[in-house]
N, C-alpha and C positions, 0 to 999 in steps of 0.2 A: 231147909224149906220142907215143910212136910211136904205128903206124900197127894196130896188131893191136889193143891197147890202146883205139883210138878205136873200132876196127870190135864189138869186144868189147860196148860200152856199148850202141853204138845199136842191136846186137841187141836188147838186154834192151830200152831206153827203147819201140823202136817200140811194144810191146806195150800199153803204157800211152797211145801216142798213141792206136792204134787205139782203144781204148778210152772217152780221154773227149778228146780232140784236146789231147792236151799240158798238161793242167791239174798241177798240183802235186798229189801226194799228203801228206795227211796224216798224221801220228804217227800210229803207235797209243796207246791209252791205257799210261799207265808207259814209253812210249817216248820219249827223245828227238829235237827235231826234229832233220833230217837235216843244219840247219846249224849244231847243238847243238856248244861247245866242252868236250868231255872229254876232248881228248885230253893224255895228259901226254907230251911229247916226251923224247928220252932227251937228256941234259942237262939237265934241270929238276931242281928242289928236290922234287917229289912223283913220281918215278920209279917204279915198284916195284922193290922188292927183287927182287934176284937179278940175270942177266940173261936173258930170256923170246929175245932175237932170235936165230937160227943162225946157227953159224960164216961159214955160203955167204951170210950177206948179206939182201939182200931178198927173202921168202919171194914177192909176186909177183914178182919176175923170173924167181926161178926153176921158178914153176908155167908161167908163158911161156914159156921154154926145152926145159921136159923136156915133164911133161902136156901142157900144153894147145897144143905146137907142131905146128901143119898141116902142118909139111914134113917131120915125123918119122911120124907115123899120124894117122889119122884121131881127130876129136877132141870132146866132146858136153860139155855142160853146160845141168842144167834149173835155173831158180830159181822162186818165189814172191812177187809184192807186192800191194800192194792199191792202189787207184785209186777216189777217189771211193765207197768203202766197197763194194767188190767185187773180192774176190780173182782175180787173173791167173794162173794156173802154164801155164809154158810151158821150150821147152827150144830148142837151135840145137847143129847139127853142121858140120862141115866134113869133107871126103873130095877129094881129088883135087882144091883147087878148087874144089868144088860147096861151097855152103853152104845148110842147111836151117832156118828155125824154125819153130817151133809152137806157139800159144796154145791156152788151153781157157776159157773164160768161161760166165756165163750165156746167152752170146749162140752161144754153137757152139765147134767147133774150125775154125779158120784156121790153115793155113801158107805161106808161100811160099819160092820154090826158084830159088836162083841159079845155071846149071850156064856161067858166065861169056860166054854169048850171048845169052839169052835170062832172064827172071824170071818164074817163073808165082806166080800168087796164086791158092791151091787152097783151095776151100770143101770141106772133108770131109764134112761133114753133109749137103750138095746135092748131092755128086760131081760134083764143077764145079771149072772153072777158067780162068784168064783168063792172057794172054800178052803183054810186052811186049818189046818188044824195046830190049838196053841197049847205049850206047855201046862200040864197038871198044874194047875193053882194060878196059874201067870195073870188072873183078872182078880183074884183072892183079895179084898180089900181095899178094892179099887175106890175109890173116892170116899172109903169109912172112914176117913179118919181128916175130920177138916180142923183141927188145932193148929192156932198158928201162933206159935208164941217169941218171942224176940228172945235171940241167944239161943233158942233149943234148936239141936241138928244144926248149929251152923249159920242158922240165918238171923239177922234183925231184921225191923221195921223200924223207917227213921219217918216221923209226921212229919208235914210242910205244907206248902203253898205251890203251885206254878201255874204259870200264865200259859198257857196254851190255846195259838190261835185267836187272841184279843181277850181269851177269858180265862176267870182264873178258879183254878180248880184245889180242892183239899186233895194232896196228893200221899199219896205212900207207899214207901220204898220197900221193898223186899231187897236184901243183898245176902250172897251166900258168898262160897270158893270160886261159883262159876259165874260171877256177875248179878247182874241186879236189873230189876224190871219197876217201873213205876205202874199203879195203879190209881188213876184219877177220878175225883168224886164231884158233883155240884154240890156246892155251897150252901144253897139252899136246900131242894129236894132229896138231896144223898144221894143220889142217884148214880151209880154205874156208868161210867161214859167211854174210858179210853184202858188200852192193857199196853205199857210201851216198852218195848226191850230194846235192847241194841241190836236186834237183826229186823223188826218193822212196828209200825204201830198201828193198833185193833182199834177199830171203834166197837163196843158195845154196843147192839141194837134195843134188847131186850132180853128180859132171865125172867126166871117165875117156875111155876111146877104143875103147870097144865103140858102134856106133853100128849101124842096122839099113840094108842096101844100098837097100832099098825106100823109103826119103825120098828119095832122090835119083833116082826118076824119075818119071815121071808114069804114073797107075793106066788100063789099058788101056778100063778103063770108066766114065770120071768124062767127063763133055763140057763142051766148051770153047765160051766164050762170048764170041759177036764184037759191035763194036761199032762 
């Protein structure tokens, strides 16, 4: 699995560490589990009719390539999960390099801010923030590289169908050494809907490349806390 791809997930996942340290999220009710098999692969006997998939291919590769590529503009996606029966919404941007995300919980809003020397973890609701300092290079290529090709590093992508939730989505599979994550699409619109691995399932709210310059620096009135 390339490397954008991986950086992609652990966005979303951290939020749910933070949250209850890594525990598995549960179904929702009428949901299936997130290592639930519905998917009908194309070549199978239960396919649906017609064919749902675009001429260009894999519908992620190519939100990788155009939207959601860092080296073309600047790039934002917020989703929604639940964790322990408490909903997470949160969103992460890239710009120049810099990457931002941000949760909102019962517990506050938290984000923090990679500008590829330093990380802060900014408490919004204390206007506070903390500073560490990251490895020479450790952000170096951070989402440059959105190719995702089937076979290379390890991973496929298998096309299908699955029903999720009474509706049924053009799905697809990413699977590597470490497991496999479904990425679900409408039928119709293309549209971005769900990211489901075996530890919880994302709803996609919204992605695009309007993102606001003010994440990416630190607020001249929040103080920072040493330790």
């Amino acid at each position: 699995m390339k490397k954008f791809l991986i950086i992609l997930l652990a966005l979303i996942l951290v939020f749910s560490f933070a949250a209850c340290g890594g525990e598995e999220a549960p179904a929702a009710d009428g949901e299936e589990a997130a290592g639930g098999e519905a998917v009908e692969e194309n070549g199978g006997e239960e396919e649906s009719q017609g064919d749902p998939i675009p001429a260009s291919g894999s519908l992620l590769e190519e939100f990788l390539l155009t939207t959601l590529d860092a080296t073309q503009h600047p790039v934002y996606m917020a989703f929604r999960t639940e964790v322990e029966g408490q909903t997470i919404e949160g969103f992460w941007a890239m710009k120049d390099g810099m990457i931002y995300t941000e949760s909102q919980t019962t517990e506050g809003r938290v984000a923090n801010l990679d500008d590829g020397e330093n990380t802060y973890i900014i408490m919004h609701d204390e206007k506070m923030y903390m500073t560490n300092t990251l490895n020479e290079g450790a952000l170096e290529g951070m989402g440059m590289d959105a190719h995702i090709i089937a076979g290379e590093e390890g991973a496929e992508i298998t096309v299908g169908t699955e029903e999720y939730n009474g509706v049924t989505y053009i799905c697809e599979i990413v699977a590597d050494d470490e497991g496999e994550t479904r990425f679900l699409f409408e039928q119709d619109s293309k549209d971005w809907k769900y990211i489901i691995s075996e530890e919880q399932v994302t709803e996609v709210v919204e992605y695009g490349n309007d993102v606001d310059d003010s994440w990416f620096t630190l607020p001249a009135d929040y103080t920072q806390l040493s330790f």
